[in-house]
C-alpha positions in Angstrom: -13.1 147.5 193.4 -13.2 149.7 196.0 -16.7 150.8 196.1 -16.8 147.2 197.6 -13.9 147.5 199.9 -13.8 149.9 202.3 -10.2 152.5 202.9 -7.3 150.2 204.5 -6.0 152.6 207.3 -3.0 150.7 208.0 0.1 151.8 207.2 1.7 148.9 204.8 5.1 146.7 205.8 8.1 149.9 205.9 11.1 146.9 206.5 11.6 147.5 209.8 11.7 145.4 213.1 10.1 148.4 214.3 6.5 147.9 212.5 6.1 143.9 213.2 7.6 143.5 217.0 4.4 144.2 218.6 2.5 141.5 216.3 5.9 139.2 215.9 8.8 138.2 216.4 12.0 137.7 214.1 10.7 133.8 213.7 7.7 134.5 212.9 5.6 133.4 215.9 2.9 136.0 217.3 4.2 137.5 220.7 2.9 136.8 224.2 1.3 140.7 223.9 -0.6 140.1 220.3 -1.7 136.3 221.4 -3.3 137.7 224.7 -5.5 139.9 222.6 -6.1 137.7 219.8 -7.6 135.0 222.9 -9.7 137.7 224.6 -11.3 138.8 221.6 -11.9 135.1 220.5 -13.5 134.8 224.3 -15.4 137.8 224.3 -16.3 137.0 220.1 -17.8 133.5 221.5 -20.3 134.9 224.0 -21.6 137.3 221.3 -21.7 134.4 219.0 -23.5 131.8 221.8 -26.1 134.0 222.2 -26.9 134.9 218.7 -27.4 131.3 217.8 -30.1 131.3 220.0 -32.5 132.9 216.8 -30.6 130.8 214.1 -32.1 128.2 211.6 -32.5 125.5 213.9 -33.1 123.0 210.8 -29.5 124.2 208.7 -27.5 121.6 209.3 -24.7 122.8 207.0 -20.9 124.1 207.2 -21.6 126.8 205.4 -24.1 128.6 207.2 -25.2 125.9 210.0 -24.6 123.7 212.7 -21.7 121.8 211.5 -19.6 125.1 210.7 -20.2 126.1 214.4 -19.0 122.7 215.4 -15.7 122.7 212.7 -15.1 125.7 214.6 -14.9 124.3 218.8 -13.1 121.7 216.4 -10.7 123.8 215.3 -10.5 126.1 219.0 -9.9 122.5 220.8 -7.1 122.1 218.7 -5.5 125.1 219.2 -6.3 125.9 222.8 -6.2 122.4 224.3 -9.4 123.1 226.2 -11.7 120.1 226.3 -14.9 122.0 226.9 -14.7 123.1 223.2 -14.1 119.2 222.1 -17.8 118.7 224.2 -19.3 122.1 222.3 -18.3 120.3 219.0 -20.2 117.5 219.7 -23.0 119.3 221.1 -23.3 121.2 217.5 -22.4 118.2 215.7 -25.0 116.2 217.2 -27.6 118.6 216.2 -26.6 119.0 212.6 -27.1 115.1 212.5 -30.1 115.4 213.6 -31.3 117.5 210.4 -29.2 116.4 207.5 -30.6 117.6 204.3 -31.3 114.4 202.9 -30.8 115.5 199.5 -28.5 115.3 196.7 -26.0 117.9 198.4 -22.9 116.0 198.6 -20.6 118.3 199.9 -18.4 119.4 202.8 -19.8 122.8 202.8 -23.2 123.1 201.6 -24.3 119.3 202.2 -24.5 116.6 204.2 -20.8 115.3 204.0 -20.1 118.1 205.8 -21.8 117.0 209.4 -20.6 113.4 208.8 -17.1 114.3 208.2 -16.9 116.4 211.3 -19.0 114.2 213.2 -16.4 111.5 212.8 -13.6 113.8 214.0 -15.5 115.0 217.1 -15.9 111.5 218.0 -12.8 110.0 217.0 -11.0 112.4 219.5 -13.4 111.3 222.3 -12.1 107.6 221.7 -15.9 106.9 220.5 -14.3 104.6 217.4 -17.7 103.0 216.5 -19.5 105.8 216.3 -16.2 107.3 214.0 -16.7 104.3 211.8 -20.1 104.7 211.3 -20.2 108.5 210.1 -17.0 107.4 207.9 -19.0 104.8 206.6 -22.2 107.0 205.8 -19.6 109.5 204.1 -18.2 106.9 202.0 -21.9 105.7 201.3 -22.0 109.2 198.5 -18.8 107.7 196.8 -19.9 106.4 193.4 -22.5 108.6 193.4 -20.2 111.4 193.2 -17.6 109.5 191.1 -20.6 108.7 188.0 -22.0 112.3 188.6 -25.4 111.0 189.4 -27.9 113.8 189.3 -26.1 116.0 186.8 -23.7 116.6 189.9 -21.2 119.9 188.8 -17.4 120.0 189.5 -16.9 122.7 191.8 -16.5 123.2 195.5 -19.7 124.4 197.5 -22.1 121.5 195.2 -20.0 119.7 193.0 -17.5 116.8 193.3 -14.9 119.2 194.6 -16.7 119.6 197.6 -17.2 115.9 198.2 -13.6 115.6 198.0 -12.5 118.2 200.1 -15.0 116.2 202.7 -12.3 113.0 202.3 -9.2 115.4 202.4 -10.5 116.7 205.7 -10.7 113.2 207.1 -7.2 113.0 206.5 -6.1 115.5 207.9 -7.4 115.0 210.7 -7.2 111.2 211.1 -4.0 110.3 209.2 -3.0 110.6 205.7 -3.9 106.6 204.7 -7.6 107.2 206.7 -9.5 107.1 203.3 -7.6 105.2 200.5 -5.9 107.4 197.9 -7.2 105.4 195.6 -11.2 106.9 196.2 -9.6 110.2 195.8 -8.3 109.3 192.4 -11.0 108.4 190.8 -13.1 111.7 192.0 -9.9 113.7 190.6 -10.4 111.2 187.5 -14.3 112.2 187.0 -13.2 115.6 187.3 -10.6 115.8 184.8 -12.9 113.5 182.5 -16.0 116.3 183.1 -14.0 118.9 182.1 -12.0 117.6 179.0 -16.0 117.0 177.8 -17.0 120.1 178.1 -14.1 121.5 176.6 -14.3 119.6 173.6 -18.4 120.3 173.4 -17.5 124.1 173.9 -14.8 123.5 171.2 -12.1 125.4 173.4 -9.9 123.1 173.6 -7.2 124.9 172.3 -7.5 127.3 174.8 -7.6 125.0 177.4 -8.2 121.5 177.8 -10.1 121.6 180.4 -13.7 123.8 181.4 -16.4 123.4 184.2 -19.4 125.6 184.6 -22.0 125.5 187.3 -25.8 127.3 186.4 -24.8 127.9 183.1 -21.8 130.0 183.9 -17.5 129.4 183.4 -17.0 131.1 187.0 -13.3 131.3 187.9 -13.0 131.9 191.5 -12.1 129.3 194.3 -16.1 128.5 195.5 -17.6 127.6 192.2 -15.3 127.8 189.8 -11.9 126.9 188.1 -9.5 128.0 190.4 -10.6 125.9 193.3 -11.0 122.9 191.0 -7.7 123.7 189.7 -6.1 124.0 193.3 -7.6 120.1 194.2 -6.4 118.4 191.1 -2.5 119.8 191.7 -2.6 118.0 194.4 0.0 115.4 195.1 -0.7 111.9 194.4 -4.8 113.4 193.7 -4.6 112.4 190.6 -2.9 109.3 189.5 -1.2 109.7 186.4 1.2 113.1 186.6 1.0 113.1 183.1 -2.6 114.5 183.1 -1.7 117.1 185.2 1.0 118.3 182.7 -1.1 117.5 179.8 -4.4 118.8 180.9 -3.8 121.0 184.4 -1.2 123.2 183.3 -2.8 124.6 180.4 -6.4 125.2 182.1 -4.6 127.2 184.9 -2.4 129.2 182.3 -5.8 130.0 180.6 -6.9 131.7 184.3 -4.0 133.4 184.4 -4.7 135.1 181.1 -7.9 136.1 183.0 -6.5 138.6 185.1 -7.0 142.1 185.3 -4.1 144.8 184.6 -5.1 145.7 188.5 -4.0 141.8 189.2 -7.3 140.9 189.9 -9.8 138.1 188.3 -13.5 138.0 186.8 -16.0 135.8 188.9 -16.7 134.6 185.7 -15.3 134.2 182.1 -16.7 137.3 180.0 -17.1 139.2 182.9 -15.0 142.6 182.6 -16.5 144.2 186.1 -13.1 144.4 187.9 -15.2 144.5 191.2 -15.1 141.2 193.8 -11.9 140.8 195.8 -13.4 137.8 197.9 -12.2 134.3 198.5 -14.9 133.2 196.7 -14.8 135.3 193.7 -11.7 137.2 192.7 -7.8 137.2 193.6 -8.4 135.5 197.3 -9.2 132.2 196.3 -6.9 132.5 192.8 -3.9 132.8 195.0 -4.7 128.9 196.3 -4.4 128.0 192.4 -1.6 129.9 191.5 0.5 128.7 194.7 -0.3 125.2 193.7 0.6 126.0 190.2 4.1 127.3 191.7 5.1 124.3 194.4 4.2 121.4 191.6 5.6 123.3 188.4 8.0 125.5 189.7 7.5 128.4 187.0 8.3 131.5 188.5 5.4 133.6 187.1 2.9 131.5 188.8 3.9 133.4 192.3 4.4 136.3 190.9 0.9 136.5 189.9 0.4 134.9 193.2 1.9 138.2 194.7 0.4 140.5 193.1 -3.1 139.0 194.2 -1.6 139.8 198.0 -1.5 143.4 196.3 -4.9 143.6 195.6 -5.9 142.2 198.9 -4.0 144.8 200.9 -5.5 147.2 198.8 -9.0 146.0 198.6 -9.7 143.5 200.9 -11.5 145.2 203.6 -14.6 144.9 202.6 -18.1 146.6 203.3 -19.4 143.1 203.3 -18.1 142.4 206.6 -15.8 140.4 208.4 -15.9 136.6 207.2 -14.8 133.8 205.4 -16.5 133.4 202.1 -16.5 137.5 201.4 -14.9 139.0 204.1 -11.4 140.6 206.1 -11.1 137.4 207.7 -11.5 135.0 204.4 -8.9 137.6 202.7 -6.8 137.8 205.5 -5.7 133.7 204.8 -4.4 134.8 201.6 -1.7 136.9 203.1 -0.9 133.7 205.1 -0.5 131.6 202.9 1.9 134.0 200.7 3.6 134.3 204.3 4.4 130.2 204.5 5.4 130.1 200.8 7.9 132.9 201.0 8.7 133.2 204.4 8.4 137.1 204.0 7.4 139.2 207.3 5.4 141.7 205.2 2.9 138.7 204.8 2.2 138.2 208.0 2.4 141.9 208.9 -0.3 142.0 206.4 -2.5 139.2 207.9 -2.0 140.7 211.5 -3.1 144.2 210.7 -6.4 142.4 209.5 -6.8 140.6 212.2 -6.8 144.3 214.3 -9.3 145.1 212.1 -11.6 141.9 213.2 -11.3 142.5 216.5 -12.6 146.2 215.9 -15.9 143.8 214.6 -18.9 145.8 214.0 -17.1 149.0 214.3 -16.9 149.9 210.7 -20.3 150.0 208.9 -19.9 146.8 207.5 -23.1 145.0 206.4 -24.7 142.2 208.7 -24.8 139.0 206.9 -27.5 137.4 206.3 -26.1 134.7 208.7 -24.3 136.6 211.0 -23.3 134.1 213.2 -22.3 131.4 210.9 -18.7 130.1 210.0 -18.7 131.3 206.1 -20.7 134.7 206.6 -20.8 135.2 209.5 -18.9 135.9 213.3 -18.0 131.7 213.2 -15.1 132.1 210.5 -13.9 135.6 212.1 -13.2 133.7 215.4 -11.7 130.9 213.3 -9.3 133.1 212.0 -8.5 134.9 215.1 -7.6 131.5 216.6 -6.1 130.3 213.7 -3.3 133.4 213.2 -2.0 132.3 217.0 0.0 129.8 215.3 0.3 131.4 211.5 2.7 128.4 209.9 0.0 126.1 210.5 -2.9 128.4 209.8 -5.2 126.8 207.0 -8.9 128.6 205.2 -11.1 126.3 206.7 -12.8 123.6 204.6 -10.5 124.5 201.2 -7.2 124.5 201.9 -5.2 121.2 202.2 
């Protein structure tokens, strides 16, 4: 792992008031010194960012990579800094990933074209534009059966599959109210889901190992963005799918078979018969496995599940700062939500000490060697999702990976 990750310089949680007062206080809410520098960075973070969008794909109209990740993000800095020129940046993005959807059978949040809609209809639902609300709701909702029959040979997982469709309708809920889409249409995606993976299960003839299995290009990956752990994370839960039975019967086992996955170092394969103990990203590896194993923990209650969930907060304090760079998908800032959400499970200060001193090392951006993303200014790879997070640790208990976490 670490010729990925590059030496964490920080000295680790000692105990001590001493070590968190300047990030926090006893509460757990980031002090008046800590926010101040957290906001100019985000300022000073946004100008670079403004100005390198000026050479980006003009026709990406994606979360991912494109327009609508740079408009999920004015999204997310209106909500948190109350400043109405972001809500009209939003919609300035927005309106330009509308303008080049893909068009094509990409269905999801992240990577298609539910993604635009879904924010599209938040950005104008907050400027009282209803109709126009309605209508991108409406051209979301449009994808539904398609997504629900698998039309297309349409995979389970999160950045292509049905997962990523649904995380499109969680969003709306979240930001619109719990009831916005019906639980019901999230049912029966969770139902195709489950159904997909007993199938190929039973034609791998591993169901005795677990009862469920999803692949995507030929390959059982087991991370959060194409693989079981992110599935996994969806179908735990509440209410996702409708009879708790199945998730007892068929859940359960599939995540104890990823937890028989991990590495002695606590880590996990990208894929199934993978031994390279080497990726510690939220997409691949113990970043996006703690989501899972969380999940696994609130709806089971089975003490091992955070345990394991801990010792992937190990691995990230170890090996988390990564040459890769500094975002969401394979980066300091993706990793550092993992510490975040281990903070609002356990209520633990060494979490968020953790989480903080990766957020000093974002704001040192571009200072370390790292490699530019291919993207560099977009919300998964690039500066987007570091700003997101910088913004997003101001208030930690309510701090959320963008796009994934519910």
């Amino acid at each position: 792992m670490e010729t990925r990750a590059l030496k964490n310089p920080y000295p680790d949680y000692d105990g001590s008031p001493a070590s968190t007062q300047a990030f926090f206080d006893y509460q757990g809410q980031i002090t008046p010194e800590f926010a101040h520098r957290l906001s100019s960075k985000v300022s000073e973070l946004l100008a670079v960012m403004e100005n390198g969008l000026k050479s980006a794909d003009p026709r990406d109209c994606t979360t991912y990579t494109g327009w609508a990740g740079i408009a999920l993000l004015y999204l997310h800095l209106h909500s948190v800094f109350k400043e109405e020129s972001f809500l009209q940046k939003a919609l300035d993005y927005v309106s330009h990933s509308l303008r080049c959807l893909t068009r094509r059978r990409d269905v999801t949040f992240l990577c298609g074209d539910a993604g635009p809609l879904a924010v599209a209809a938040v950005v104008y639902s907050r400027l009282q534009r209803i109709q126009e609300a309605e209508e991108c709701i409406n051209r979301l909702m449009q994808y539904h059966q398609t997504v629900v029959k698998g039309l297309g040979g349409l995979p389970d997982e999160l950045l292509y599959g049905r997962a990523g469709y649904l995380s499109s309708l969680v969003f709306i809920n979240q930001q619109l109210g719990q009831d916005r889409i019906p639980l019901q249409y999230i049912q029966q995606i969770s139902e195709s889901m489950l159904i997909s993976g007993d199938h190929l299960s039973k034609k791998l003839r591993v169901q005795n190992q677990t009862p469920l299995m999803y692949e995507w290009y030929q390959e059982f990956y087991v991370g959060a963005a194409h693989g079981l752990a992110g599935i996994y994370y969806f179908l735990m839960q509440p209410g996702f799918v409708s009879a708790e039975e199945h998730v007892h019967r068929l859940v359960k086992p599939s995540v104890d078979h990823v937890c028989r996955l991990k590495f002695p170092t606590g880590n996990y394969p990208p894929c199934i018969g993978d031994d390279r103990d080497l990726l510690v990203h939220w997409c691949h590896g113990s970043p996006g496995v703690i989501y899972m194993l969380l999940q696994a923990y609130k709806v089971f209650g089975i003490p091992h599940y955070l345990e394991d969930a801990l010792q992937c907060g190990e691995v990230v304090w170890q090996c988390g700062l990564l040459t890769k760079g500094y975002g969401l998908c394979h980066g300091a800032a993706g990793n550092a939500y993992a510490f975040l959400a281990l903070f609002r499970q356990t209520r633990e200060a060494k979490h968020l000490y953790r989480a903080c001193m990766f957020a000093d090392w974002c704001m040192n951006y571009g200072k370390h060697g790292c490699r530019t993303p291919d993207r560099p200014f977009s919300l998964f790879e690039g500066m987007a999702g570091t700003i997101y997070f910088l913004a997003d640790i101001l208030q930690p208990m309510r701090a959320r990976f963008p796009a994934f976490e519910v």
